[in-house]
N, C-alpha and C positions, 0 to 999 in steps of 0.2 A: 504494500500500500504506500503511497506519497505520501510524503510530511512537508508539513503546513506549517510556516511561522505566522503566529500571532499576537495580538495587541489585545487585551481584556482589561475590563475594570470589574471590581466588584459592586457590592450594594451602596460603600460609603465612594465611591469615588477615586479609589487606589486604583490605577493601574499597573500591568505587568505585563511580561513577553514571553515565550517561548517556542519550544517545538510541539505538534503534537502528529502521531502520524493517525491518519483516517483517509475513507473511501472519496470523499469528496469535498468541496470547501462549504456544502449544506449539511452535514454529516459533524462534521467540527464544531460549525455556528452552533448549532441543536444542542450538541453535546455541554456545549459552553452553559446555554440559555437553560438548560436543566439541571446545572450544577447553582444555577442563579447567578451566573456574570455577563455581563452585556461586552458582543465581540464587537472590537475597535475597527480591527485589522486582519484577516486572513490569508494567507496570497502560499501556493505551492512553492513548494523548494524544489529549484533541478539540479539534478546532480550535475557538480562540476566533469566536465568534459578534457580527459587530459589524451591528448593525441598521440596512442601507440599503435601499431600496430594489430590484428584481431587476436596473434600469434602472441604477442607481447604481453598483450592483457589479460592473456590468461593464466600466466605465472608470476605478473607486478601485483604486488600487495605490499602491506608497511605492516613491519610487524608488530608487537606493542613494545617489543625492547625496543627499535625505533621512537617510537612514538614517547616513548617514557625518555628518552635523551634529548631529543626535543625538546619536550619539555620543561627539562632540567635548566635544558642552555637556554631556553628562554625564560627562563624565570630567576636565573644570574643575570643576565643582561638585562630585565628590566628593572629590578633590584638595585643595579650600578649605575641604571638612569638613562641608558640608552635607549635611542626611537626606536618602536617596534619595527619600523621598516628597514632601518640600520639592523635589528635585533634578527632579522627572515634573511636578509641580502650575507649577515655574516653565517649563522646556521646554515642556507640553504649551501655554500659555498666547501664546508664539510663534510656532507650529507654525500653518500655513496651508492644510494640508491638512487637509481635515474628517475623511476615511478616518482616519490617520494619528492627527489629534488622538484621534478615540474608542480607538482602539487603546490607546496612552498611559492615557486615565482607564480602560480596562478593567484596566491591570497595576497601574495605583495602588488601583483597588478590590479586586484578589487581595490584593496585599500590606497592605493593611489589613485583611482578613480574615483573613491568617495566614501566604498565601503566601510561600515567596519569590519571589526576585527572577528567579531564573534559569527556575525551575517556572512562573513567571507570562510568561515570554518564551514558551516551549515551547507555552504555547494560540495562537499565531498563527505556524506554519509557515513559510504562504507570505512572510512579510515577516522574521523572523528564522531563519537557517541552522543547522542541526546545530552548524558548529564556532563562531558566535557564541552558541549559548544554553550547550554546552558548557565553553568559555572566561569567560562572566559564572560559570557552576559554578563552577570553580574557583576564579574571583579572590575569589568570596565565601566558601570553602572558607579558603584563604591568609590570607585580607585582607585583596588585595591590588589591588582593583578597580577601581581609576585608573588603575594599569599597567595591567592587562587588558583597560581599554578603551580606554590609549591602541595596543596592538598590534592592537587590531580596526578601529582608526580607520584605521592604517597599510598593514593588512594590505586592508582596501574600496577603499582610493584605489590602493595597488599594482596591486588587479583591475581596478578603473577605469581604469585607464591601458594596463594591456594590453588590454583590451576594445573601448577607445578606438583603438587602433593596431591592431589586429585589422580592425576594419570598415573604417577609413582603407585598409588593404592590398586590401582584398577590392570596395569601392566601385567603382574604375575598371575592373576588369574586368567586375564585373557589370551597370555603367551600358552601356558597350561591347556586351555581349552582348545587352541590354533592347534597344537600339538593331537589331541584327542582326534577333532576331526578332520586331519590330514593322514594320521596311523590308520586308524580302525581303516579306511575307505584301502586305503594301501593293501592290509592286511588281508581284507575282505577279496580283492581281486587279484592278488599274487599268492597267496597263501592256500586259501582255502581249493584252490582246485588240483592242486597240487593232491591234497589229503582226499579230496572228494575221487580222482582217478582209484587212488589206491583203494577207498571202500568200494567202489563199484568192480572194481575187478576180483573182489571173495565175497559181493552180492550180501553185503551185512545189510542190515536193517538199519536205518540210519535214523536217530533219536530229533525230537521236534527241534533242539537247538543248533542240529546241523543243517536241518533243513531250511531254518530262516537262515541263516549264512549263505546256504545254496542260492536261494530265492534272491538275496541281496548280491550277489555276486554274479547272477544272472542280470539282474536290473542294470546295475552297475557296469557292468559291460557292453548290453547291448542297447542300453537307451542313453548314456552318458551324456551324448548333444541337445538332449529332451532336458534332464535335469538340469544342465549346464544353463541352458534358456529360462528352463523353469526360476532357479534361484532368481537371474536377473530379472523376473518380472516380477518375482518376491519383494525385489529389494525396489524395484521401479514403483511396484502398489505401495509397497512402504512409504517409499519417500512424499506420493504423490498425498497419499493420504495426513501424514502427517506436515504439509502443508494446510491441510486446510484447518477450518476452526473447529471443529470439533473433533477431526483424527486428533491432532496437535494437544486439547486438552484430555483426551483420553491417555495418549500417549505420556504428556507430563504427569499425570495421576499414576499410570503404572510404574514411573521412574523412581516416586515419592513410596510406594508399595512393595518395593524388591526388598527381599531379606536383606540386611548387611546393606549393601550396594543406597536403600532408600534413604536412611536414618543421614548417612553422611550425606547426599545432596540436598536433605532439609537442612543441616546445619552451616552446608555451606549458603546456600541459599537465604538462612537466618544471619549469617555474619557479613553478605553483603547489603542484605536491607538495612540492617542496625546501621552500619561503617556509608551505606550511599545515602542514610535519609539525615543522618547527625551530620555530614559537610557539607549537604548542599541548602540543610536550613542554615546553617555556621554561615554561608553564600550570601546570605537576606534573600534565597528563594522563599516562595508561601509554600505554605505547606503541602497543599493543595496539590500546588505545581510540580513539591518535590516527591509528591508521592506519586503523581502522574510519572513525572522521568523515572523513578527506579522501580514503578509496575513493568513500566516497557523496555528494561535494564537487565531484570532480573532470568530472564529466559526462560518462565516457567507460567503457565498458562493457569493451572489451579491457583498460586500463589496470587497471580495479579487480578484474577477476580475476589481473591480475598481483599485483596487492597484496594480493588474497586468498590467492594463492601464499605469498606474504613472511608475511603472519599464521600461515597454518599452520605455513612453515618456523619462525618464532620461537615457534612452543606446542612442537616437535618440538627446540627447543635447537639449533639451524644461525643465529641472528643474523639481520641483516637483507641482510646482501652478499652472499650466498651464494644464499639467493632469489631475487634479485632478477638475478643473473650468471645464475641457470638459465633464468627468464623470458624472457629474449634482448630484450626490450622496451627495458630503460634502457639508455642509454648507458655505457662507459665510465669516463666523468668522474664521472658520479653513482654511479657502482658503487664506485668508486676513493674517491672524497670520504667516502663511509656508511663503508667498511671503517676508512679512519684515522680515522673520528670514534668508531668501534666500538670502536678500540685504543687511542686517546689520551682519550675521554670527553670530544670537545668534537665531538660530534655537532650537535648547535643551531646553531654556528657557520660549522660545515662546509655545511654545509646553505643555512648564508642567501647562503653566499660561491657555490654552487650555482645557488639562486636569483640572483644577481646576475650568475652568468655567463652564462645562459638569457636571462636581460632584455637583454643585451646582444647576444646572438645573435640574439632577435627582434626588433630594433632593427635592426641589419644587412639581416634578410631583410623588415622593410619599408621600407624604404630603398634597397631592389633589388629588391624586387619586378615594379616595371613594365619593368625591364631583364628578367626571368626571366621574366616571360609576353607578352611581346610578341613571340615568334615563334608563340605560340597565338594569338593575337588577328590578327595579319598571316593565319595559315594561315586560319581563318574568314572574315576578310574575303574573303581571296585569292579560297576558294571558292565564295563568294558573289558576288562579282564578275564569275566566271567562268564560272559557271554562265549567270549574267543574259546575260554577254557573248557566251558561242557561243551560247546560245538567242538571240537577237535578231537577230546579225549574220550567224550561219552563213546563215540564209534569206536576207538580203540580197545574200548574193553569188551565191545561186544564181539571185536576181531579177536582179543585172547579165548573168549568161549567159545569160538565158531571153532577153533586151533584146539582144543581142549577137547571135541568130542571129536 
């Protein structure tokens, strides 16, 4: 879907800006006019156009270690006082990625044209996120654009670190599994007919665990370019479907539902809301707005209808706790944390202290991980083992009785 920068006021008269992505710029107005704000300004975003090749753009991307050095160097050099345009022309100048480099002189040529800085972010989507283009908003709003980007610099590498221990946790079992069904299929069609000649030439009876081996090692052989096609329309329905909106929230619900594998993407997904909604209020975003940007941040379809919950409850005057305890979704602790940060007004605080106890918790659960799925890994092998093993040898013993009389 396209995203749409806008202009809203609320009831007293405050205006604000951001992104918001939707079907259409009637679709947005609505959205606005039912949360109760009157739209100023609506107008599509198009994505910046950087001229490579079709070949080219299929392997240019900016990575987010990119992206977080960037950042870095730009928030020392605004820091020491230098023009943001002096601050692009020097970065862009070190910058060794070609993609990456033009993007940079595409925002130095907005903002010499009239642009600003934040508006000139906003033409390239896929490399800059709702809550870093909405956040550079701000700090140029404030003033305060050194801070702003040193919380963006902190807030990338935060994610890069969980993202980083996320795959670390998920790697061995999935190397494990890769293993499983690449052997067994091996086994099944070099192995087994090897053993299958030999029973049939002293006409033994062959036991039902050989016979599915036979049957599988027939399939396997003679339909292979069937399967082969089969899977990729597996993974093609897959993918198609969980584009849409409702495969998509099925899909996030099963992800939140896996043994082991669930518990940790709630957590993570707990320690980025706490850590995205405490710096982009820290921002002078509303609240409102800061919940819109990290529902659409968060990559999890269950979760931001829950926070689309929490949005309505706070247009309806119920706060943020009170949503969020009817959702049945958050935890506890995060329920418990928002409510005193709602009564004492050190929300921000409460929040990062939230995030830090999530970080700690999925720190834990990768850390134990391979303790917590190694009785899944054993049962797979086991059955795969075992399978192999009465197919194989049940027929052999019934070749020593055949030998026996």
């Amino acid at each position: 879907m396209p995203n749409f920068r806008y202009k809203i006021r609320d009831k007293h008269g405050r205006a604000s800006t951001g992104m918001i992505e939707g079907e259409s710029k009637e679709s947005a107005a609505g959205h606005f006019k039912q949360m109760g704000y009157v739209p100023i300004l609506i107008e599509e975003q198009k994505p910046g156009v950087v001229n490579f090749s079709p070949f080219q753009k299929f392997f240019n991307r900016v990575s987010q270690e990119e992206l977080i050095v960037f950042t870095r160097q730009l928030m020392t050099l605004q820091q020491a006082g230098v023009a943001i345009l002096v601050s692009l022309g020097s970065i862009s100048e070190q910058v060794s990625n070609p993609y990456f480099k033009r993007i940079i002189e595409e925002i130095s040529n907005d903002i010499e044209s009239g642009k600003s800085f934040s508006d000139s972010l906003s033409r390239f989507p896929l490399v800059f996120s709702d809550i870093y283009i909405n956040m550079v908003r701000s700090g140029e709003a404030g003033g305060i654009l050194d801070d702003v980007l040193d919380r963006l610099a902190a807030l990338m590498e935060h994610e890069q670190e969980i993202r980083m221990k996320v795959k670390q946790a998920i790697r061995y079992p999935l190397l494990v599994m890769m293993v499983i069904s690449m052997v067994f299929p091996l086994l099944v069609i070099f192995v087994i007919p090897k053993f299958s000649a030999l029973f049939a030439r002293f006409g033994a009876d062959l036991p039902l665990p050989t016979k599915i081996l036979l049957a599988a090692h027939f399939i396997l052989s003679h339909y292979w370019p069937f399967i082969i096609l089969a899977m990729i329309a597996l993974i093609f329905l897959f993918r198609r479907a969980v584009n849409t909106k409702s495969g998509r929230y099925m899909w996030d619900g099963i992800k939140l539902k896996m043994p082991v594998f669930g518990r940790l993407f709630l957590k993570v997904s707990m320690s980025r809301f706490s850590r995205m909604t405490a710096l982009l209020s820290a921002s002078g975003i509303p609240i409102i707005n800061t919940l819109e940007i990290v529902r659409d941040s968060l990559g999890n379809r269950v979760i931001a209808e829950s926070i689309d919950n929490i949005i309505q409850g706070i247009g309806e005057g119920k706060g943020i706790a009170q949503p969020m305890k009817a959702s049945g979704l958050f935890p506890g602790i995060v329920i418990q944390m928002v409510k005193i940060g709602e009564e004492t007004g050190k929300m921000n605080e409460l929040l990062h202290k939230v995030s830090d106890y999530y970080d700690s918790q999925v720190d834990y659960t990768v850390k134990n991980l391979t303790t917590l799925i190694e009785p899944i890994l054993i049962f797979a092998l086991g059955g795969m083992v075992l399978i192999m093993a009465l197919g194989i040898f049940m027929p052999m013993w019934n070749l020593i009785s055949v030998f026996r009389q």
